[in-house]
mmCIF file of the N, C-alpha and C atoms, coordinates in Angstrom:
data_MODEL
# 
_entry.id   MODEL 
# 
loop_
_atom_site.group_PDB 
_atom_site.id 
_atom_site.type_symbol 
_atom_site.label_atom_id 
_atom_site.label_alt_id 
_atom_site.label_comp_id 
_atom_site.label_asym_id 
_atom_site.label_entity_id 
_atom_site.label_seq_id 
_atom_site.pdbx_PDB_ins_code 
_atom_site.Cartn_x 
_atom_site.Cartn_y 
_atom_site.Cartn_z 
_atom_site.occupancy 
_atom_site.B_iso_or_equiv 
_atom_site.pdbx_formal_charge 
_atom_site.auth_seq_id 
_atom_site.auth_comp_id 
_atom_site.auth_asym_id 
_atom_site.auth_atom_id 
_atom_site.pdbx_PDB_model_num 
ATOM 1   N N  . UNK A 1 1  ? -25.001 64.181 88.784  1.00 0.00 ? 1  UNK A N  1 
ATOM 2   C CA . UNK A 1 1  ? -23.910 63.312 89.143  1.00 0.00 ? 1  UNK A CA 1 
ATOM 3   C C  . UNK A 1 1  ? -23.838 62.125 88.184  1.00 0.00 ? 1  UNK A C  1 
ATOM 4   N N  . UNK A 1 2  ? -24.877 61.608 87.438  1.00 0.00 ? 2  UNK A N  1 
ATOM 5   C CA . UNK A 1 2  ? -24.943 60.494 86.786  1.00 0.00 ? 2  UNK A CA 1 
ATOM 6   C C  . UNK A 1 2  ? -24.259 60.692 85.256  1.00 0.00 ? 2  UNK A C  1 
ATOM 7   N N  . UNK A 1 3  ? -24.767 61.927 84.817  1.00 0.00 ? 3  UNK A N  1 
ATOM 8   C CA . UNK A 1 3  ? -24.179 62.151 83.901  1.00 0.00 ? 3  UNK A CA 1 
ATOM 9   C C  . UNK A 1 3  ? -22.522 62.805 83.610  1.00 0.00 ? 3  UNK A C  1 
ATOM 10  N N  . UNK A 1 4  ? -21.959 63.182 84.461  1.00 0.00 ? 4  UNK A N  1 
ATOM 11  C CA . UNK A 1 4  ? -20.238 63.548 85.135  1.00 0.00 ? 4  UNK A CA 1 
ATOM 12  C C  . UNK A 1 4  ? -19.743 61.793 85.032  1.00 0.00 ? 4  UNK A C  1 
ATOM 13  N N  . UNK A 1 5  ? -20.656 60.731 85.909  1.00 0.00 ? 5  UNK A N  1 
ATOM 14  C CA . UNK A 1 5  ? -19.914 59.690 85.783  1.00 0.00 ? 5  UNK A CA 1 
ATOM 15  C C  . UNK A 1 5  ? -19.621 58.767 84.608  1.00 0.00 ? 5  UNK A C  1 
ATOM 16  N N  . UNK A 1 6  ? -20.767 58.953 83.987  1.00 0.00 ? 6  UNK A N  1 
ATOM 17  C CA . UNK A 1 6  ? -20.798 58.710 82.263  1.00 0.00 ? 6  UNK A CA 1 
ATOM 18  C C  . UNK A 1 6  ? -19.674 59.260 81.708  1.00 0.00 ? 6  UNK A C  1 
ATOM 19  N N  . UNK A 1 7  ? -19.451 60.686 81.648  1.00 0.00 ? 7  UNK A N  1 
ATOM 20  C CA . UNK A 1 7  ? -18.748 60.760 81.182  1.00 0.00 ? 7  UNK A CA 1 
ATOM 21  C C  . UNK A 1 7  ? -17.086 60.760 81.816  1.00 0.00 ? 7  UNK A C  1 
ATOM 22  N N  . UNK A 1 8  ? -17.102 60.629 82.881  1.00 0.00 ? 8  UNK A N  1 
ATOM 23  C CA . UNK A 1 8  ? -15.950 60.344 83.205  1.00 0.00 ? 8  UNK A CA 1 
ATOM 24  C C  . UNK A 1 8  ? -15.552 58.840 82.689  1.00 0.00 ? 8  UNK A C  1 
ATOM 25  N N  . UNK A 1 9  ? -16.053 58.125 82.854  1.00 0.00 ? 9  UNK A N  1 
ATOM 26  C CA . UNK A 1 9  ? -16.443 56.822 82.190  1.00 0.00 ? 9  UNK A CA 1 
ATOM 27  C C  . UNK A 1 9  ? -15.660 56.527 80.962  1.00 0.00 ? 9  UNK A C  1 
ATOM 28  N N  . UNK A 1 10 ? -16.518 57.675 80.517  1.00 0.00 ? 10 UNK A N  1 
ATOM 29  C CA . UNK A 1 10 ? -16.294 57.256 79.034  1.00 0.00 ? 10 UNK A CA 1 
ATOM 30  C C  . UNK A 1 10 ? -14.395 57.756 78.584  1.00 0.00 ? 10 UNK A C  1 
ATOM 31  N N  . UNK A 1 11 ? -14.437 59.305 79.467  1.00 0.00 ? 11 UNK A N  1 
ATOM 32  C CA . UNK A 1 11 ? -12.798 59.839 78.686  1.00 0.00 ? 11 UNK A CA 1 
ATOM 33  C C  . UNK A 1 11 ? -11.676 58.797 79.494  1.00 0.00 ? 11 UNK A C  1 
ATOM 34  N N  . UNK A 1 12 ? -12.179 58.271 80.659  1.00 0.00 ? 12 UNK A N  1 
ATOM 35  C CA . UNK A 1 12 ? -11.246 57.051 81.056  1.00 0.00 ? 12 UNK A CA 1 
ATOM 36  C C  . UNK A 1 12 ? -10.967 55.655 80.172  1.00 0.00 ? 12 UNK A C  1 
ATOM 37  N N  . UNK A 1 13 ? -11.973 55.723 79.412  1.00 0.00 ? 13 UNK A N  1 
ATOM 38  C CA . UNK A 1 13 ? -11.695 54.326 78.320  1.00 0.00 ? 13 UNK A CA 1 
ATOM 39  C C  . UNK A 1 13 ? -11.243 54.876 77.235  1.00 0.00 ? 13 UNK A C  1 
ATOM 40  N N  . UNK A 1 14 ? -11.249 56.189 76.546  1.00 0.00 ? 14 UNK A N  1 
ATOM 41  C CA . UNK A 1 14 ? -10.923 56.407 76.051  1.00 0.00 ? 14 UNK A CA 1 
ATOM 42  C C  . UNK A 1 14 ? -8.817  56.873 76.588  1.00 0.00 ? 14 UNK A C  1 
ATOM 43  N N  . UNK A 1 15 ? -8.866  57.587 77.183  1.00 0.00 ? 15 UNK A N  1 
ATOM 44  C CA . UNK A 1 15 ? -7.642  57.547 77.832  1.00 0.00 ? 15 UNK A CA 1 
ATOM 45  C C  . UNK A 1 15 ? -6.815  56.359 77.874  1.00 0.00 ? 15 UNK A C  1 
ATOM 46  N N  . UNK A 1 16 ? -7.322  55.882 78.326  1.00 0.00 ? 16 UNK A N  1 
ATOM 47  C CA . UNK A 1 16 ? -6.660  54.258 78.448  1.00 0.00 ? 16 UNK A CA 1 
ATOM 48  C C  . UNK A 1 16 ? -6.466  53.541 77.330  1.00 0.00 ? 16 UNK A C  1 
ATOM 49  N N  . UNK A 1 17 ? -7.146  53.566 75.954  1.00 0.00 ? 17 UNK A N  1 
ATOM 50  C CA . UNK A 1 17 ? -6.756  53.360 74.707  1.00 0.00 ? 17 UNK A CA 1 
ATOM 51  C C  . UNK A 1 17 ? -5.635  54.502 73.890  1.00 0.00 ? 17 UNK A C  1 
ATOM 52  N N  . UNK A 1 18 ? -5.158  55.298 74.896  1.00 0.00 ? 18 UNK A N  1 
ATOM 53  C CA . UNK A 1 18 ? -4.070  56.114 74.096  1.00 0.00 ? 18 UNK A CA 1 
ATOM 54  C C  . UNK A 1 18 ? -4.408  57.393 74.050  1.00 0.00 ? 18 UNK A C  1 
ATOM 55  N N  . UNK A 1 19 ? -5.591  57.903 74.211  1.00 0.00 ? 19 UNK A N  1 
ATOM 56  C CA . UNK A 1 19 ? -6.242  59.559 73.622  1.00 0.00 ? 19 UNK A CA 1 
ATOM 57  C C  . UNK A 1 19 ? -5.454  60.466 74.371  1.00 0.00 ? 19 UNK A C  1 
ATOM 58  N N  . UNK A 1 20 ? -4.864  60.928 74.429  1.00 0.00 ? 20 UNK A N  1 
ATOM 59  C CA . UNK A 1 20 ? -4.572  62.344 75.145  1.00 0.00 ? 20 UNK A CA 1 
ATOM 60  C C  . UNK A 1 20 ? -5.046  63.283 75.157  1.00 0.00 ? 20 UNK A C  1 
ATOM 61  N N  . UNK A 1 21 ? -5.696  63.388 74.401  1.00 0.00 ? 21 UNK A N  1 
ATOM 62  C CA . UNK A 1 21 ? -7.305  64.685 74.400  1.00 0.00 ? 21 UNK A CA 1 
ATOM 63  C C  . UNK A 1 21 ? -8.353  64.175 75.446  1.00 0.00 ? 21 UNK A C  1 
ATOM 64  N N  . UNK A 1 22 ? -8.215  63.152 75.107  1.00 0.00 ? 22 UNK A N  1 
ATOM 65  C CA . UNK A 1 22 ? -9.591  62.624 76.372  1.00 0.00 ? 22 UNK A CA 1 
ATOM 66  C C  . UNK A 1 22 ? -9.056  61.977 77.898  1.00 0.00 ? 22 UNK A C  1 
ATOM 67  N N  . UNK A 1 23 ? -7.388  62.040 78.011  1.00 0.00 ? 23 UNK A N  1 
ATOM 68  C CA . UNK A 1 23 ? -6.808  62.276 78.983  1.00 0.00 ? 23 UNK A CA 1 
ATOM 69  C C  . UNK A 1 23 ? -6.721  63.455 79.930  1.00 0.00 ? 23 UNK A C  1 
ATOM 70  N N  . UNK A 1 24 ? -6.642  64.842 78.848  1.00 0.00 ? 24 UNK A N  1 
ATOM 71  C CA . UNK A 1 24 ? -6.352  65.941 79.549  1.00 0.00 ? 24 UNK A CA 1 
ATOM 72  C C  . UNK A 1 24 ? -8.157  65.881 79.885  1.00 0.00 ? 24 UNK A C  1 
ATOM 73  N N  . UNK A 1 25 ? -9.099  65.422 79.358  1.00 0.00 ? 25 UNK A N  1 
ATOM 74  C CA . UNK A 1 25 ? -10.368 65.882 79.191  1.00 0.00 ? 25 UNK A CA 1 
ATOM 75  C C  . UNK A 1 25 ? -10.980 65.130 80.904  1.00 0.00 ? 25 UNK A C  1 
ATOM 76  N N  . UNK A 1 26 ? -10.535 63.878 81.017  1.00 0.00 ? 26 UNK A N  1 
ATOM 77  C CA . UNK A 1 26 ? -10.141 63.002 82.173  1.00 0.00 ? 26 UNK A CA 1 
ATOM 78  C C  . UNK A 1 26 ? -9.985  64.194 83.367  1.00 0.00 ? 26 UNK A C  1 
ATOM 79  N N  . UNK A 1 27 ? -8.355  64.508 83.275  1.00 0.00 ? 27 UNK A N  1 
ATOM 80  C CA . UNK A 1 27 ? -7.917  65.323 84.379  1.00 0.00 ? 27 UNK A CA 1 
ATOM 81  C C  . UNK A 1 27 ? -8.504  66.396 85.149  1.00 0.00 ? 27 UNK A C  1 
ATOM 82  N N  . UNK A 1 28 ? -9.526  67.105 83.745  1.00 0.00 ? 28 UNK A N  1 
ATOM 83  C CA . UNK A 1 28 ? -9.986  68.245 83.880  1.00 0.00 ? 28 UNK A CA 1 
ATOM 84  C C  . UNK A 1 28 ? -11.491 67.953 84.809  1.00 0.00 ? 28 UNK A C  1 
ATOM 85  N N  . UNK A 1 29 ? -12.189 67.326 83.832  1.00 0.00 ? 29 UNK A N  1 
ATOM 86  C CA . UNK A 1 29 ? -13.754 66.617 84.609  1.00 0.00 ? 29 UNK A CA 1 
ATOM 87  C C  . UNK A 1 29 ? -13.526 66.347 86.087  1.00 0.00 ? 29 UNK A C  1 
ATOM 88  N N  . UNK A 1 30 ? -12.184 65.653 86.520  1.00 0.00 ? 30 UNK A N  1 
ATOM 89  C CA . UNK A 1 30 ? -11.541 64.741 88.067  1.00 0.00 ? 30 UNK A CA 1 
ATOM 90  C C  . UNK A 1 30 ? -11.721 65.930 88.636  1.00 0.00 ? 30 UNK A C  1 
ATOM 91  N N  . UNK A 1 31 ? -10.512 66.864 88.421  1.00 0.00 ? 31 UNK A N  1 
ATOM 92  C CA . UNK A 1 31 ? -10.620 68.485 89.201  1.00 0.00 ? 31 UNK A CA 1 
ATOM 93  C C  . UNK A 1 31 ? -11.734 69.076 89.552  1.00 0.00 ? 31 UNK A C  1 
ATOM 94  N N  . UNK A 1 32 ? -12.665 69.398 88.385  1.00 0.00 ? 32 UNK A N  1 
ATOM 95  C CA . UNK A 1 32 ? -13.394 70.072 88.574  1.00 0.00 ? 32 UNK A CA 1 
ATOM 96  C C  . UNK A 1 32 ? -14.872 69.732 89.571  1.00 0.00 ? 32 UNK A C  1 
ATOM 97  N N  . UNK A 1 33 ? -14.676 68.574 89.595  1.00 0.00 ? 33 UNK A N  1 
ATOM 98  C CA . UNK A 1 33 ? -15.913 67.270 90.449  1.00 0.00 ? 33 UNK A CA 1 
ATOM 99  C C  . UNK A 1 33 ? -15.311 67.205 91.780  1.00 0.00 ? 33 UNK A C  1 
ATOM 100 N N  . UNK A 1 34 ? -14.206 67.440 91.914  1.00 0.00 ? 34 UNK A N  1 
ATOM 101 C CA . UNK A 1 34 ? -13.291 66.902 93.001  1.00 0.00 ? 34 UNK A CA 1 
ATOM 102 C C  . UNK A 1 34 ? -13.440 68.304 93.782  1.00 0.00 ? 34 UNK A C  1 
ATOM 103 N N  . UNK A 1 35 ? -13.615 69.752 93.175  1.00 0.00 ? 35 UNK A N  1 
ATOM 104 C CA . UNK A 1 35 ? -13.511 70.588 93.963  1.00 0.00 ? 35 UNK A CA 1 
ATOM 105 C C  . UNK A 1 35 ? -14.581 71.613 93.933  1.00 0.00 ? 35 UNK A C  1 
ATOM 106 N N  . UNK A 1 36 ? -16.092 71.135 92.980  1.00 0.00 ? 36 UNK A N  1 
ATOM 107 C CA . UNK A 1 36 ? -17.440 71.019 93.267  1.00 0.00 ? 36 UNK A CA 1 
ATOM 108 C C  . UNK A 1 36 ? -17.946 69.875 94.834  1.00 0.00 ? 36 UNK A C  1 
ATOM 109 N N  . UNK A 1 37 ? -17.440 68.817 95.083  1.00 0.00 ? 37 UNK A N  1 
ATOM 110 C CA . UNK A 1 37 ? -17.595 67.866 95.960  1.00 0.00 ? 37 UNK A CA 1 
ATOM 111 C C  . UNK A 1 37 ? -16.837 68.832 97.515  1.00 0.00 ? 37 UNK A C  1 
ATOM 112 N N  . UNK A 1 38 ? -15.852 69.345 97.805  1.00 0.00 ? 38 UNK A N  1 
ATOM 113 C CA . UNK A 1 38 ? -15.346 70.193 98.623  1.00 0.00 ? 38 UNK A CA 1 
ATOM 114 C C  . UNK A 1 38 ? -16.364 71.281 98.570  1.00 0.00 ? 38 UNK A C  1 
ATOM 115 N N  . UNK A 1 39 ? -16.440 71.830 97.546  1.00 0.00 ? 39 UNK A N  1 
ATOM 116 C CA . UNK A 1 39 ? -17.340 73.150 98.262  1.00 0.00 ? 39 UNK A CA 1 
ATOM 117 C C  . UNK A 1 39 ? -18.378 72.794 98.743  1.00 0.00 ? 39 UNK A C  1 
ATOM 118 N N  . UNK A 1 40 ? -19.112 71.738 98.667  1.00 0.00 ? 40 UNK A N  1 
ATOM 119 C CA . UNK A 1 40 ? -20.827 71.496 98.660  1.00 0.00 ? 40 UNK A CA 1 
ATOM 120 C C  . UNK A 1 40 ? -20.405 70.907 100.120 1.00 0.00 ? 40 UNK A C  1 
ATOM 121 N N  . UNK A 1 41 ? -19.205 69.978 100.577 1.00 0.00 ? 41 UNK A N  1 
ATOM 122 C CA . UNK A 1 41 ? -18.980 70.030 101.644 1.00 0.00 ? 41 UNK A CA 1 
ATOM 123 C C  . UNK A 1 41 ? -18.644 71.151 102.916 1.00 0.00 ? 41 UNK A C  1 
ATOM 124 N N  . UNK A 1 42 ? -17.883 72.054 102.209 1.00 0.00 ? 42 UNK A N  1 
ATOM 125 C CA . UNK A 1 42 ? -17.550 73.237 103.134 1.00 0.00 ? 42 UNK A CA 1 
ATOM 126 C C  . UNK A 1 42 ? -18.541 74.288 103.340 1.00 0.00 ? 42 UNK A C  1 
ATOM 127 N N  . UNK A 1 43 ? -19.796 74.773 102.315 1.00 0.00 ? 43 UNK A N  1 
ATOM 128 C CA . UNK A 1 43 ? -20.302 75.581 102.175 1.00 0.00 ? 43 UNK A CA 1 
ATOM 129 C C  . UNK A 1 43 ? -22.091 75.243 102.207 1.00 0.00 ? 43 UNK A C  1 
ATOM 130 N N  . UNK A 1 44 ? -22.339 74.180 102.224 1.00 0.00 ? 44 UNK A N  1 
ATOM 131 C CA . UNK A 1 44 ? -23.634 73.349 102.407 1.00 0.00 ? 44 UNK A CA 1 
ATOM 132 C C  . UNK A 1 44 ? -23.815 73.051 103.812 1.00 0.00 ? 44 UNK A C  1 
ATOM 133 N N  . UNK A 1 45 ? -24.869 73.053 104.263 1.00 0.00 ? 45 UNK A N  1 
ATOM 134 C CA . UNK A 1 45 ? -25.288 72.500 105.362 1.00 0.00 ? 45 UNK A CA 1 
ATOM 135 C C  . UNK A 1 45 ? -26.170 71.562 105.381 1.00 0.00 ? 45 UNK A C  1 
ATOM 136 N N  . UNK A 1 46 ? -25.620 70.059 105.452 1.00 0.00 ? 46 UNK A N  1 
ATOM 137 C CA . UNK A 1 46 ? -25.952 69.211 104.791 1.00 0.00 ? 46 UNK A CA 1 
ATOM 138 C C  . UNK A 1 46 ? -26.091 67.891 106.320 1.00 0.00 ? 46 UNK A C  1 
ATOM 139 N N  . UNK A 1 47 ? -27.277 66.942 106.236 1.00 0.00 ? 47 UNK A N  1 
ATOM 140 C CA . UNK A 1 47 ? -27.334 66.277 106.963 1.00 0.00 ? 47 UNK A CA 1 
ATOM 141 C C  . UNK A 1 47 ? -25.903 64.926 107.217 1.00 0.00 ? 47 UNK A C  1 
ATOM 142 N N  . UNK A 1 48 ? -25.927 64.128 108.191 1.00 0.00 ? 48 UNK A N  1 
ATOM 143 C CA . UNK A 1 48 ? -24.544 63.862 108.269 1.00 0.00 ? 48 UNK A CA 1 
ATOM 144 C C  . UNK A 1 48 ? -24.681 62.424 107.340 1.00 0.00 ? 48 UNK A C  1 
ATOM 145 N N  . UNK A 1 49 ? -25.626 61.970 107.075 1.00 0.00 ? 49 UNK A N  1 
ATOM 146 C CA . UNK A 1 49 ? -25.605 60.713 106.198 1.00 0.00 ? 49 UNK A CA 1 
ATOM 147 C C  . UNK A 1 49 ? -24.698 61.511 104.575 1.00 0.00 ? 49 UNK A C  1 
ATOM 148 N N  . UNK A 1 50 ? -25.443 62.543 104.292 1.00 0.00 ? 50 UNK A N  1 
ATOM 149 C CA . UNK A 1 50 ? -24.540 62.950 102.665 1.00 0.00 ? 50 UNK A CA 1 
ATOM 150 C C  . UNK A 1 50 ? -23.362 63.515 103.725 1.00 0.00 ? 50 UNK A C  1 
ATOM 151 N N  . UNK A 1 51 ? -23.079 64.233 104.327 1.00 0.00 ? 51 UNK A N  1 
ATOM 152 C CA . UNK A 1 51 ? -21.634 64.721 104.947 1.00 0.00 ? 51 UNK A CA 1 
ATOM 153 C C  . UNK A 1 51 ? -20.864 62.955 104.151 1.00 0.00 ? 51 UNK A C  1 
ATOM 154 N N  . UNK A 1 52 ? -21.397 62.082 104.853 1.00 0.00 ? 52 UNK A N  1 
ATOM 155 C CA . UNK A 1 52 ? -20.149 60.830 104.904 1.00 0.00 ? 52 UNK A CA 1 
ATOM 156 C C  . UNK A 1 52 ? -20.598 60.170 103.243 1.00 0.00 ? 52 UNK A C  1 
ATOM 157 N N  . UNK A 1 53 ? -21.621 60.524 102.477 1.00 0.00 ? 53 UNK A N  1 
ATOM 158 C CA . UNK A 1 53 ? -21.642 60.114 101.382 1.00 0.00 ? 53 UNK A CA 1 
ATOM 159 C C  . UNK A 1 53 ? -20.619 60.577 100.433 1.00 0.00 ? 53 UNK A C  1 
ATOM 160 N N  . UNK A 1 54 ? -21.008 62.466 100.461 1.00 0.00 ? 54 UNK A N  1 
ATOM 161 C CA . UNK A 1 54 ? -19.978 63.159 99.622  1.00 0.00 ? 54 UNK A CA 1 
ATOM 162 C C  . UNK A 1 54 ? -18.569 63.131 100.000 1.00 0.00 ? 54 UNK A C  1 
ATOM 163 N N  . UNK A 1 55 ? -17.969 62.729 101.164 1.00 0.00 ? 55 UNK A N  1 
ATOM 164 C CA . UNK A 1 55 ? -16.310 62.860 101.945 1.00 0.00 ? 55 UNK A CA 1 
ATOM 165 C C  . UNK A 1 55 ? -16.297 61.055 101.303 1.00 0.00 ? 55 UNK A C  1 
ATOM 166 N N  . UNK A 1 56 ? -16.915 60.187 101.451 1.00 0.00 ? 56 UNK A N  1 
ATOM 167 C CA . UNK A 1 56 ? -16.379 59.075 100.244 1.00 0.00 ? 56 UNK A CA 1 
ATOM 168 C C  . UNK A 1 56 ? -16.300 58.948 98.921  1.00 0.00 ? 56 UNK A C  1 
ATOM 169 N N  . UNK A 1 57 ? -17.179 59.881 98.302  1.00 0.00 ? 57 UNK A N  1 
ATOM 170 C CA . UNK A 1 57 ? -16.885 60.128 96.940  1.00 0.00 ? 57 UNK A CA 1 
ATOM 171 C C  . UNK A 1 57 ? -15.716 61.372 96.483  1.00 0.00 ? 57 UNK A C  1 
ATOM 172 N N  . UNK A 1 58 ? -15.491 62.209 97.669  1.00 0.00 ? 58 UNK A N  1 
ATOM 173 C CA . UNK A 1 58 ? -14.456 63.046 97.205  1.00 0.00 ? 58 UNK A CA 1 
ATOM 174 C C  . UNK A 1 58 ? -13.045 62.115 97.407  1.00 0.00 ? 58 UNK A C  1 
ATOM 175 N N  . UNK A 1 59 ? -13.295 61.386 98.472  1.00 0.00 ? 59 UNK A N  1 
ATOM 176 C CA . UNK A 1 59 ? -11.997 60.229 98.338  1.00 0.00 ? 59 UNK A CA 1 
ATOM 177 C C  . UNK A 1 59 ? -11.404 59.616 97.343  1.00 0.00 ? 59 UNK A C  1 
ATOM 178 N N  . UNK A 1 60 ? -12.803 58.797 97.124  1.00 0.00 ? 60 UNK A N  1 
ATOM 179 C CA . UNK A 1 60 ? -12.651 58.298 95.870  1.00 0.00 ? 60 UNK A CA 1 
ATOM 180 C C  . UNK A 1 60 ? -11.951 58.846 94.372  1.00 0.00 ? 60 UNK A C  1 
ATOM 181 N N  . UNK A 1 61 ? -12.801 60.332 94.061  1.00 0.00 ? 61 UNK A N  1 
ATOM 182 C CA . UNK A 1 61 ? -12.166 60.942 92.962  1.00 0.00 ? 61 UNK A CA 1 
ATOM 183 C C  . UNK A 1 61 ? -11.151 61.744 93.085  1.00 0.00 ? 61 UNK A C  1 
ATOM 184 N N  . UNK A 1 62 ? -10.438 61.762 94.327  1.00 0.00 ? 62 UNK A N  1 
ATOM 185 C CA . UNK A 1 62 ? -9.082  61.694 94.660  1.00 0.00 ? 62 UNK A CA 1 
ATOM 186 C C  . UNK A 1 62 ? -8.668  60.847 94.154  1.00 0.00 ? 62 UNK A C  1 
ATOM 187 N N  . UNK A 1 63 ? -8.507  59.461 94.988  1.00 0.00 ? 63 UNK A N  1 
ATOM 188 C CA . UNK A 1 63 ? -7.637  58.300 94.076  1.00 0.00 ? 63 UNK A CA 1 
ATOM 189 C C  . UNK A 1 63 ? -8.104  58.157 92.679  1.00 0.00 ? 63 UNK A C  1 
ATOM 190 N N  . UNK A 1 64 ? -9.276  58.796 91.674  1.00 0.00 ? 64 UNK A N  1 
ATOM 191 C CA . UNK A 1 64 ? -8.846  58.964 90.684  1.00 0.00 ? 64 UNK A CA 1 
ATOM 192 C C  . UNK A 1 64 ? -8.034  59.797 89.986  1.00 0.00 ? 64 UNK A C  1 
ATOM 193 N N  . UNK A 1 65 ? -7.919  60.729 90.752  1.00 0.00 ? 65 UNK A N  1 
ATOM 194 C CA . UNK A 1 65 ? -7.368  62.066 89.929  1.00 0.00 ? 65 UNK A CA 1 
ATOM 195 C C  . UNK A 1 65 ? -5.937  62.057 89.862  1.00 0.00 ? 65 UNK A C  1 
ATOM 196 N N  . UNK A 1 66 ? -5.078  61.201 91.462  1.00 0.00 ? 66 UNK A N  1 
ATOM 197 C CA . UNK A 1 66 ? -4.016  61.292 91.416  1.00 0.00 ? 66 UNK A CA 1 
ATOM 198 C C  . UNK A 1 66 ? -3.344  60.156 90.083  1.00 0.00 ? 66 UNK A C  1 
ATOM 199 N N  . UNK A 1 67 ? -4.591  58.947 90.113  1.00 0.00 ? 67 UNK A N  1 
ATOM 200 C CA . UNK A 1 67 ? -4.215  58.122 89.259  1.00 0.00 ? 67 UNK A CA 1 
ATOM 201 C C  . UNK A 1 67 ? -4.199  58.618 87.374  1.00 0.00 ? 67 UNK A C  1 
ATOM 202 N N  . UNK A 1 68 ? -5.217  59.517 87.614  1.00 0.00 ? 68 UNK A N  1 
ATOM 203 C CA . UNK A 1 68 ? -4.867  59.765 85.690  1.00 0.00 ? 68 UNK A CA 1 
ATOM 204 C C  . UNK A 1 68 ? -3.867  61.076 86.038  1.00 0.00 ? 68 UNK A C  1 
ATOM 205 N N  . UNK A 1 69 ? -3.395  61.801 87.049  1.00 0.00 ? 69 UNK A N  1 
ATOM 206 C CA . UNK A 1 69 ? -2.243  62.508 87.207  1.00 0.00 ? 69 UNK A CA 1 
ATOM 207 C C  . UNK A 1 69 ? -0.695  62.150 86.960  1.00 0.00 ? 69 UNK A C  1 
ATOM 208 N N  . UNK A 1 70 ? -0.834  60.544 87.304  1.00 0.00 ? 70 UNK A N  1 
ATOM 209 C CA . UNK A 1 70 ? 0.366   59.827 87.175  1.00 0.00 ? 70 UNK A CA 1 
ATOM 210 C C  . UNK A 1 70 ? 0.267   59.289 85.934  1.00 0.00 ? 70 UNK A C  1 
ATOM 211 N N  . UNK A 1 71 ? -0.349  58.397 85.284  1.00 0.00 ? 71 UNK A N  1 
ATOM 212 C CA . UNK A 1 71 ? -0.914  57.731 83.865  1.00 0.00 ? 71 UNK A CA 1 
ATOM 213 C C  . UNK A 1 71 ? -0.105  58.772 82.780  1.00 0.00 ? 71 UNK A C  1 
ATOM 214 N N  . UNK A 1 72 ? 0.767   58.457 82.223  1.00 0.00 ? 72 UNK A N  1 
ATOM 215 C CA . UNK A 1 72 ? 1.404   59.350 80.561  1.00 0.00 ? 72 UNK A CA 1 
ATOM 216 C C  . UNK A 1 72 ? 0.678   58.668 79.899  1.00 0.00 ? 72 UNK A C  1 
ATOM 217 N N  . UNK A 1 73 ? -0.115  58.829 78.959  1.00 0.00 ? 73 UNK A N  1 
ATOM 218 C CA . UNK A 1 73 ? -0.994  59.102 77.459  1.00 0.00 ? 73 UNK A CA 1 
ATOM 219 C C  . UNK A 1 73 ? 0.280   58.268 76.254  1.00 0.00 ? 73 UNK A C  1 
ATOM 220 N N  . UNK A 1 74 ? 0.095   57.166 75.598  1.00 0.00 ? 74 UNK A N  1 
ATOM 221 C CA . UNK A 1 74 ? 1.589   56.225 74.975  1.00 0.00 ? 74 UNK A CA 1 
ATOM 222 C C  . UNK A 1 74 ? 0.714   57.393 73.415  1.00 0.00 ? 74 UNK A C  1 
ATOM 223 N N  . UNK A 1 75 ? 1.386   57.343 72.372  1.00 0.00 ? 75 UNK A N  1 
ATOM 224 C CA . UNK A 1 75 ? 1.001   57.827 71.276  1.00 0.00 ? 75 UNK A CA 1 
ATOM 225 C C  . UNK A 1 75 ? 0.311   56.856 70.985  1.00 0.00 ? 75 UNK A C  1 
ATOM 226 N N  . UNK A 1 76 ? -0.755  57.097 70.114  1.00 0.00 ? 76 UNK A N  1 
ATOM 227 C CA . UNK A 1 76 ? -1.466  56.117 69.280  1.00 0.00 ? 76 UNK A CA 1 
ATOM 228 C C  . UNK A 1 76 ? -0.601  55.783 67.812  1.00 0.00 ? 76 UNK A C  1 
ATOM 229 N N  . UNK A 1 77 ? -0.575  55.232 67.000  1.00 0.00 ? 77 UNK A N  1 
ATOM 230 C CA . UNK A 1 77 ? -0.159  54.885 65.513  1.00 0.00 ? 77 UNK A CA 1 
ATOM 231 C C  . UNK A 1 77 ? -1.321  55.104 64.981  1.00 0.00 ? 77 UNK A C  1 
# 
């Protein structure tokens, strides 16, 4: 998990300076964390302290995902 947030981290600053490679790279990492975090919820049998850990972090990278979903990429010069 530490290293997903690094790099989410990182293609979000990069994104945000213009990249659109590291935008789509953004979108893709969000998805794919976002619906690793659902299965481990649906398919894990997991005590209820992580139940409410992982259902706030899938929240969370919800409101990221919808946010670099909306975000257009400006061209760089």
């Amino acid at each position: 998990m530490a290293a997903t947030s690094v790099l989410t981290f990182a293609f979000a600053r990069r994104a945000r300076r213009g990249g659109d490679r590291a935008l789509l790279r953004l979108r893709i990492v969000l998805v794919v964390i976002l619906v690793a975090v659902v299965g481990v919820l649906l398919f894990l049998p997991l005590p209820g302290w992580m139940v409410a850990e992982q259902g706030v972090c899938g929240v969370l990278l919800l409101c990221a995902a919808v946010l670099a979903f909306r975000f257009r990429a400006t061209p760089t010069s």
